[in-house]
C-alpha positions as CSV (number, residue, x, y, z in Angstrom):
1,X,-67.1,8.9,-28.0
2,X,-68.3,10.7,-31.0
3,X,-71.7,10.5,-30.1
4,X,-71.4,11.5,-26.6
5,X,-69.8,14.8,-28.1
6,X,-72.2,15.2,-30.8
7,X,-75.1,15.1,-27.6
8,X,-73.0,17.1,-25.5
9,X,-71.9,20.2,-28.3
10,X,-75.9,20.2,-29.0
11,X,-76.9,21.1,-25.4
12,X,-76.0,24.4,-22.9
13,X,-72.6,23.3,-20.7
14,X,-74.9,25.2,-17.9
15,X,-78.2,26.3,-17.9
16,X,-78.5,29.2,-15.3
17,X,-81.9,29.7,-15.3
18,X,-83.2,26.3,-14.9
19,X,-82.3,23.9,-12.2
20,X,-80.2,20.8,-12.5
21,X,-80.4,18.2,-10.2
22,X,-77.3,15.4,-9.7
23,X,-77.8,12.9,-12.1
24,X,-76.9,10.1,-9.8
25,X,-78.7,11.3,-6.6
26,X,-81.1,14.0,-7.6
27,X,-79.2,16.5,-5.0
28,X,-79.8,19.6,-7.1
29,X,-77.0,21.6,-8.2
30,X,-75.4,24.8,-8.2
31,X,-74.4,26.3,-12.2
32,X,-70.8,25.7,-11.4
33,X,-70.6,21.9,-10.9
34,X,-68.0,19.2,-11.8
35,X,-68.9,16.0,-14.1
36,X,-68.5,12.2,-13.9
37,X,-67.9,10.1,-16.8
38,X,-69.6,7.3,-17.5
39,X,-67.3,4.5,-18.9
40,X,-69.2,2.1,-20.1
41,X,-71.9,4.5,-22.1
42,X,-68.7,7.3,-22.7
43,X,-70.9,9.9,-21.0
44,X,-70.8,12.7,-19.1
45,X,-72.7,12.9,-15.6
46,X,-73.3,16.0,-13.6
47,X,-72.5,15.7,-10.1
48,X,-73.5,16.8,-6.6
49,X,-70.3,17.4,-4.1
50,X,-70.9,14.3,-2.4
51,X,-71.2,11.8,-5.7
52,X,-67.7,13.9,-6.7
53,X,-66.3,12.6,-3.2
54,X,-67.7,9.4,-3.4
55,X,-65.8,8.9,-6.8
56,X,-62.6,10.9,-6.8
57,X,-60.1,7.8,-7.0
58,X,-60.0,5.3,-10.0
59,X,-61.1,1.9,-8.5
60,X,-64.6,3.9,-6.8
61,X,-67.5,2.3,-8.3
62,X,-65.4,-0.3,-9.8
63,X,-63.8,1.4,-12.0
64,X,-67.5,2.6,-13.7
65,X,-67.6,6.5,-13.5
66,X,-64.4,8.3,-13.3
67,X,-64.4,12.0,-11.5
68,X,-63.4,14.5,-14.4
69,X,-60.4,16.6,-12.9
70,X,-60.1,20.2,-12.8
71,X,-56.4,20.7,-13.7
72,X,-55.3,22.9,-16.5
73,X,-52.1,23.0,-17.6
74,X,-50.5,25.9,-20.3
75,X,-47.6,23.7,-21.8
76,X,-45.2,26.5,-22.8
77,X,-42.3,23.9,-23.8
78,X,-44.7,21.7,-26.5
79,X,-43.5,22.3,-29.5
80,X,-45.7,22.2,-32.4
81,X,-44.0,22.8,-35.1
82,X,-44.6,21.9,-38.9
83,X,-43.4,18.5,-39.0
84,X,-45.0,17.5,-35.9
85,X,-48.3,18.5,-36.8
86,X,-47.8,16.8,-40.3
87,X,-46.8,13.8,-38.4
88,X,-49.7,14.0,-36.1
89,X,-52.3,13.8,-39.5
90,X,-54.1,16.9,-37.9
91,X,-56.0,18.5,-41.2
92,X,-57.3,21.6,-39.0
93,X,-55.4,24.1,-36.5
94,X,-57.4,23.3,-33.5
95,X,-58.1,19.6,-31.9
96,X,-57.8,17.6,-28.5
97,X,-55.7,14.0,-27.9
98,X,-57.7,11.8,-25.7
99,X,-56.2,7.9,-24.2
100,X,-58.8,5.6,-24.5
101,X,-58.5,3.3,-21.9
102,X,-60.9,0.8,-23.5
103,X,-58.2,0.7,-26.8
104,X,-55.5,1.4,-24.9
105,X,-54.6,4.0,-27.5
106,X,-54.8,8.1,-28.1
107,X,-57.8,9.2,-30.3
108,X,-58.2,13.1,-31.3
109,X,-60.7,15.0,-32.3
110,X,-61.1,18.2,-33.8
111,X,-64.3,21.0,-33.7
112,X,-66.2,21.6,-36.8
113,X,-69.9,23.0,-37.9
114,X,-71.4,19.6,-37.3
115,X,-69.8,18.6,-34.0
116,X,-66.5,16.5,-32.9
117,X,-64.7,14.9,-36.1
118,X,-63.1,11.6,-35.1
119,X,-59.6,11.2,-37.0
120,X,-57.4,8.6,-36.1
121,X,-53.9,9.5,-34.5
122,X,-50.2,8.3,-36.4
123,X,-49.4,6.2,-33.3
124,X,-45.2,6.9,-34.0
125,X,-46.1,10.6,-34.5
126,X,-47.4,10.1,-30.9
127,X,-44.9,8.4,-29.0
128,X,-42.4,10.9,-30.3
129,X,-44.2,13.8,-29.0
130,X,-44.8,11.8,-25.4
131,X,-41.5,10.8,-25.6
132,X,-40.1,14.3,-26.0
133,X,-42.4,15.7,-23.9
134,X,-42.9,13.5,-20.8
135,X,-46.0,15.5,-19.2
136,X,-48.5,14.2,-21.6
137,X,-47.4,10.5,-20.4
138,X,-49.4,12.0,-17.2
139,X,-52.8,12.7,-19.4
140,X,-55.4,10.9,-17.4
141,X,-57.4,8.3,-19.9
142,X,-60.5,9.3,-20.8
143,X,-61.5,12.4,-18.8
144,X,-57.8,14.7,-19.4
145,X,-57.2,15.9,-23.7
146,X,-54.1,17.3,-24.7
147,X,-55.7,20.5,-26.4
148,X,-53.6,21.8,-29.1
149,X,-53.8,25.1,-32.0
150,X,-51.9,25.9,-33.9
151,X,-51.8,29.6,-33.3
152,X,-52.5,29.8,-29.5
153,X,-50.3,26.3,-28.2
154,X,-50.9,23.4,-26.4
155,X,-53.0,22.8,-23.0
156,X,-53.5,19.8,-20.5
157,X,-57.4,20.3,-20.2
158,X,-60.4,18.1,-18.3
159,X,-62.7,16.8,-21.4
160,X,-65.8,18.8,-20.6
161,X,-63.6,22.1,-21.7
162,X,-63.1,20.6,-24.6
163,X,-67.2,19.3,-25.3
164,X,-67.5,22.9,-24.3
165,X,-65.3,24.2,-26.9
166,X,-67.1,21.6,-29.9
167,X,-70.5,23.4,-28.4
168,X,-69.9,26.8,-29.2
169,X,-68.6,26.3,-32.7
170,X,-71.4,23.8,-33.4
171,X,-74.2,26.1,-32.0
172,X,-72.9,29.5,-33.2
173,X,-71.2,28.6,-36.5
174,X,-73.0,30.7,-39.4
175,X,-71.9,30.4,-43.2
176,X,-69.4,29.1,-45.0
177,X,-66.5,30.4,-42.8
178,X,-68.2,30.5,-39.2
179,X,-69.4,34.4,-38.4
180,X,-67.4,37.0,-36.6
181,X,-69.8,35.6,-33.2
182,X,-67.8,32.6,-33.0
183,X,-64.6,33.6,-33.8
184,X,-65.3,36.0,-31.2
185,X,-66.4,33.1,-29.1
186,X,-63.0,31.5,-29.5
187,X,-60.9,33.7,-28.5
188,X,-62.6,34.4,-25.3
189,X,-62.8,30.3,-24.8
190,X,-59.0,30.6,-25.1
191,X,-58.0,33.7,-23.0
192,X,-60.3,32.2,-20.3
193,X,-58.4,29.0,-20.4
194,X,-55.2,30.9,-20.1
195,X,-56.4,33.0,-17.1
196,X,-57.4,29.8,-15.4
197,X,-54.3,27.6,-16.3
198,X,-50.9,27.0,-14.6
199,X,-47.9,27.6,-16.0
């Protein structure tokens, strides 16, 4: 995973002004499209409508690309408060909780300068926060991250938001403490992801 994030923060999430074509059947592609994830590499795929049809249910393609959803989820009620995030062993105010199905266990990463930092999760940290809060036992593996800061709160996100997210900060991060451009860039990743979230 961390080098499909570290290939995926170094390159545009859309490229506007040069065409994309599906990367399973060459069908080219409008800007706005959704993305497959390839299991076995830990990839993401852009996809034509028809490849997102074809593979919109977990046993399609046996079980080899999974169709990255679109829901996203404000979780108001998520507490995150001191001793959670201690628990957690989260060193930085901003990171995203992914199941891997291949481990069978949560993995979160966190945006920095030089891409997605891997950090491993405090599994009974975890199961306390699932257990208090029952909507994260519905995260879908692999392509669904809890997304969680410390000063904004807690979101149930696809994982190309998040990839999207690591981008920015890797591309536009200048100096020692990041630039006014990407905490600028932050904030608008944020309010956009609020506007386009459910309650």
């Amino acid at each position: 995973m961390t080098g499909l994030l570290r290939r995926l923060a170094s390159r545009p999430r859309e490229r506007p002004h040069q065409a994309q074509d599906c990367e399973l059947c060459a069908e080219p592609l409008p800007a706005t499209h959704r993305h497959l994830l390839e299991l076995p590499a830990r990839e993401l795929r852009c996809a034509c409508r028809a490849c997102q049809v074809l593979f919109d249910h977990a046993a399609a393609g046996g079980g080899h690309y999974r169709l990255v959803p679109e829901r996203r989820r404000r979780l108001s009620g998520l507490s995150l408060d001191e001793e959670t995030w201690a628990g957690l062993r989260t060193p930085v105010r901003t990171v995203f909780v992914i199941h891997d199905s291949g481990t069978g266990l949560p993995t979160q990463y966190y945006p920095s300068p030089a891409g997605a930092v891997q950090a491993p999760v405090d599994q009974p940290a975890w199961e306390r926060l699932r257990r208090d809060n029952p909507v994260l036992q519905q995260l879908e593996p692999d392509v669904e991250a809890l997304l969680a800061d410390r000063d904004r709160g807690a979101w149930i996100v696809p994982v190309d938001d998040c990839y999207a997210l690591v981008g920015a900060i890797r591309t536009r991060w200048r100096g020692l403490t990041g630039g006014q451009d990407v905490r600028e860039h932050i904030n608008r990743f944020f309010t956009d992801l609020s506007d386009r979230s459910t309650a």
